[in-house]
ZAMARGU-4260 file (C-alpha; in steps of 0.2 Angstrom, whole numbers, plus 5000, padded with zeros to 4 digits):
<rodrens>
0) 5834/6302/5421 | 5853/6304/5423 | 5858/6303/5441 | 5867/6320/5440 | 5852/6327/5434
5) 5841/6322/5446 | 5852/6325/5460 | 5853/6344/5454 | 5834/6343/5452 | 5832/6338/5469
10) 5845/6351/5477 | 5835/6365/5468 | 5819/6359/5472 | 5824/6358/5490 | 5831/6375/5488
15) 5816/6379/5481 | 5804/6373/5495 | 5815/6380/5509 | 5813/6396/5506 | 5802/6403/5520
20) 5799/6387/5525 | 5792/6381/5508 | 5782/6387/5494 | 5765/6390/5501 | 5768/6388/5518
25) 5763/6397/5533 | 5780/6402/5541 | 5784/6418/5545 | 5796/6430/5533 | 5815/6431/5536
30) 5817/6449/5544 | 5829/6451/5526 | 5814/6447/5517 | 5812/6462/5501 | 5795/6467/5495
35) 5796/6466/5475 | 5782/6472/5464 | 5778/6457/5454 | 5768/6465/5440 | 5773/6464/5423
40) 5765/6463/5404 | 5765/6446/5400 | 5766/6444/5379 | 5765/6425/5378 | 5751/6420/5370
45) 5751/6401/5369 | 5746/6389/5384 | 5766/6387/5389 | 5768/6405/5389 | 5778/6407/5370
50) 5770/6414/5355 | 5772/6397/5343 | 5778/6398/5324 | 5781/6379/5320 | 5780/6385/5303
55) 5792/6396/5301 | 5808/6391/5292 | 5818/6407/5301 | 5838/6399/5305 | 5847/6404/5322
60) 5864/6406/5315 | 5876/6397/5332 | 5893/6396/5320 | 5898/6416/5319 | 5894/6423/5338
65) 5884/6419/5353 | 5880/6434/5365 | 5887/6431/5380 | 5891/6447/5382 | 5880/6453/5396
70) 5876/6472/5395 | 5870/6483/5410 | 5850/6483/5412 | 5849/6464/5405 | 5835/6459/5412
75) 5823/6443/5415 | 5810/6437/5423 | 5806/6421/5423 | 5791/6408/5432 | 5794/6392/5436
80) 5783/6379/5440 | 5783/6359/5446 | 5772/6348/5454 | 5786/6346/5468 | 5780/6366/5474
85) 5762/6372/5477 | 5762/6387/5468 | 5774/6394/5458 | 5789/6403/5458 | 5799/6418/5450
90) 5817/6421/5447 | 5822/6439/5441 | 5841/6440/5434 | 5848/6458/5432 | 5864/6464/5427
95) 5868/6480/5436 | 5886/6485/5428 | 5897/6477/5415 | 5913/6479/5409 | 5929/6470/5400
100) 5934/6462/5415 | 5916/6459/5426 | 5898/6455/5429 | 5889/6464/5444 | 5873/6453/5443
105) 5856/6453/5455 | 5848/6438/5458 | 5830/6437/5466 | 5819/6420/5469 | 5801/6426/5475
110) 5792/6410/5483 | 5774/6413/5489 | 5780/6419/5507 | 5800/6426/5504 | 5810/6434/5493
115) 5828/6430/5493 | 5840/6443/5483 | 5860/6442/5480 | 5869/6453/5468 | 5885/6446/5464
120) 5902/6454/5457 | 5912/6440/5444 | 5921/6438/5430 | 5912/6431/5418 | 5918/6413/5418
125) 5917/6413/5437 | 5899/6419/5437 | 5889/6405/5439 | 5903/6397/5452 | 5899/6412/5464
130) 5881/6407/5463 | 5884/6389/5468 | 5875/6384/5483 | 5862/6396/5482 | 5844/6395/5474
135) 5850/6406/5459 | 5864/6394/5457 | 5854/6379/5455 | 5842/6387/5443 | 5857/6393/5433
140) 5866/6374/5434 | 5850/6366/5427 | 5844/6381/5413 | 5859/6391/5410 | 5874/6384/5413
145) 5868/6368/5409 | 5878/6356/5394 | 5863/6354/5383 | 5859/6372/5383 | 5879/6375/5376
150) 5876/6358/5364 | 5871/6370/5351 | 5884/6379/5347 | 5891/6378/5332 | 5875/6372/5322
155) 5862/6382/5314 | 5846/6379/5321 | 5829/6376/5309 | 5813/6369/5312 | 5817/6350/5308
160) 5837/6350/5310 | 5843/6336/5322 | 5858/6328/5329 | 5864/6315/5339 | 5877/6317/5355
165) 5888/6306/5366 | 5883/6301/5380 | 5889/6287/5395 | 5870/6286/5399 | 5864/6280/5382
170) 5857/6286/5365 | 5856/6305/5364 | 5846/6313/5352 | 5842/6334/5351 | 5828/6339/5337
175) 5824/6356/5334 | 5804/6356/5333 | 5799/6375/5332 | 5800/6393/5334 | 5794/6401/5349
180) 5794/6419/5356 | 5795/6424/5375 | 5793/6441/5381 | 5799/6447/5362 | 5811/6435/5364
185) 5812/6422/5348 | 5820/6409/5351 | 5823/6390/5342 | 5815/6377/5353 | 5824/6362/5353
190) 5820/6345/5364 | 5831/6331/5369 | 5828/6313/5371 | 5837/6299/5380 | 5835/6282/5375
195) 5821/6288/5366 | 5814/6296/5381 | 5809/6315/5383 | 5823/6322/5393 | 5826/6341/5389
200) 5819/6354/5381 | 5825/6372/5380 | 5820/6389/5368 | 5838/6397/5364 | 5845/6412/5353
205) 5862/6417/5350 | 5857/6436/5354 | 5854/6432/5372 | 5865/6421/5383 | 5850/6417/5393
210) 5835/6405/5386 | 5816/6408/5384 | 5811/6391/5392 | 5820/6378/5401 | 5813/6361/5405
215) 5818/6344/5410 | 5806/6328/5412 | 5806/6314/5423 | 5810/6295/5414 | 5794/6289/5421
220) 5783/6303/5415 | 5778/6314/5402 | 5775/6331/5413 | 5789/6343/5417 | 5796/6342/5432
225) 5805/6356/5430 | 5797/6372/5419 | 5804/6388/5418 | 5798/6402/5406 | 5803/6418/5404
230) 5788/6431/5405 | 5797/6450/5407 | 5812/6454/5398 | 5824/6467/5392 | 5839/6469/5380
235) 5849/6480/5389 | 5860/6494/5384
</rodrens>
């Protein structure tokens, strides 16, 4: 795996597993620590959480617009998992306000024993910069933000396209292999390789700036060690 990458992997895993003294673990609850109600209607109906088309031959158009423009009441809810936690983990992500100029956004990572919420007012190209440091940062550093989830813009994603990028680590390949849907959100799932080994894969749209499933893999292995699927979402205004 790329040094970067497993650096940010470690920094948000740590994150992860500091929160309450780590996932699963017997500490006590910060005295800030928000009760959130964690039920929701899952629509995912395959094993990884996305209702599979891999035969459908439906494009995602990345030339004319991507949505980027985040709309009050956006909303996700997403699980993550990895063998580096004991149980998993969600991330909400909700934007309160929006206008021409900035994002009110509010952030909440839910461990097994804490809750930990930040809601934070940017423009939107400072956004993930006033998130760095923080849980939600590195989630958004390694999902959203990250450079293979922007690689597709300007294509036009089908089941079979694929393309080749430069890298300083070796031979990068991105093939899109099928079309998934997440809490009603369809998206094109596309997979990277380096030096022929499974690196990234990711489930994107251009009407959502946000992604159905992020997950990155470890050189040695074939298992994520990083898996984030989104379970609850909605549009927005």
């Amino acid at each position: 795996m790329n040094r970067l990458w497993s650096i940010l992997a470690v920094s948000l895993l740590v994150l992860l597993a500091g929160c309450g003294g780590g996932v699963g673990g017997g500490q006590d609850q910060s005295a800030a620590t928000t009760a959130v109600d964690g039920t929701a209607t899952e629509t995912a109906t395959d094993a990884d959480g996305g209702s599979q088309e891999a035969m459908s031959t439906t494009e995602f158009d990345f030339n004319q617009s991507w949505e980027t423009q985040y709309r009050a009441g956006q909303y996700y809810r997403y699980e993550i998992t990895s063998p580096n936690i004991e149980e998993t983990a969600t991330y909400e992500w909700e934007v309160i306000e929006a206008n021409e100029t900035s994002v009110t956004i509010r952030t909440t990572v839910v461990t097994s024993n804490q809750t930990t919420e930040q809601t934070v007012t940017a423009s939107r190209d400072e956004l993930y910069s006033e998130l760095s440091g923080t849980p939600s940062g590195s989630i958004a550093t390694l999902g959203f933000d990250s450079p293979y989830y922007t690689s597709v813009e300007g294509e036009t994603l089908e089941v079979g396209d694929t393309w080749e990028l430069s890298s300083p680590n070796g031979n990068v390949s991105v093939t899109v292999d099928e079309i998934n849907t997440y809490a009603d959100l369809r998206c094109a799932n596309f997979v990277v390789t380096m030096n022929d080994s499974l690196f990234w894969e990711s489930c994107v749209t251009p009407e959502s700036p946000l992604p159905g499933y992020v997950a990155f893999y470890d050189e040695d292995t074939t298992e994520p060690a990083f898996e984030m699927t989104l379970v609850e979402y909605r549009r927005g205004n």
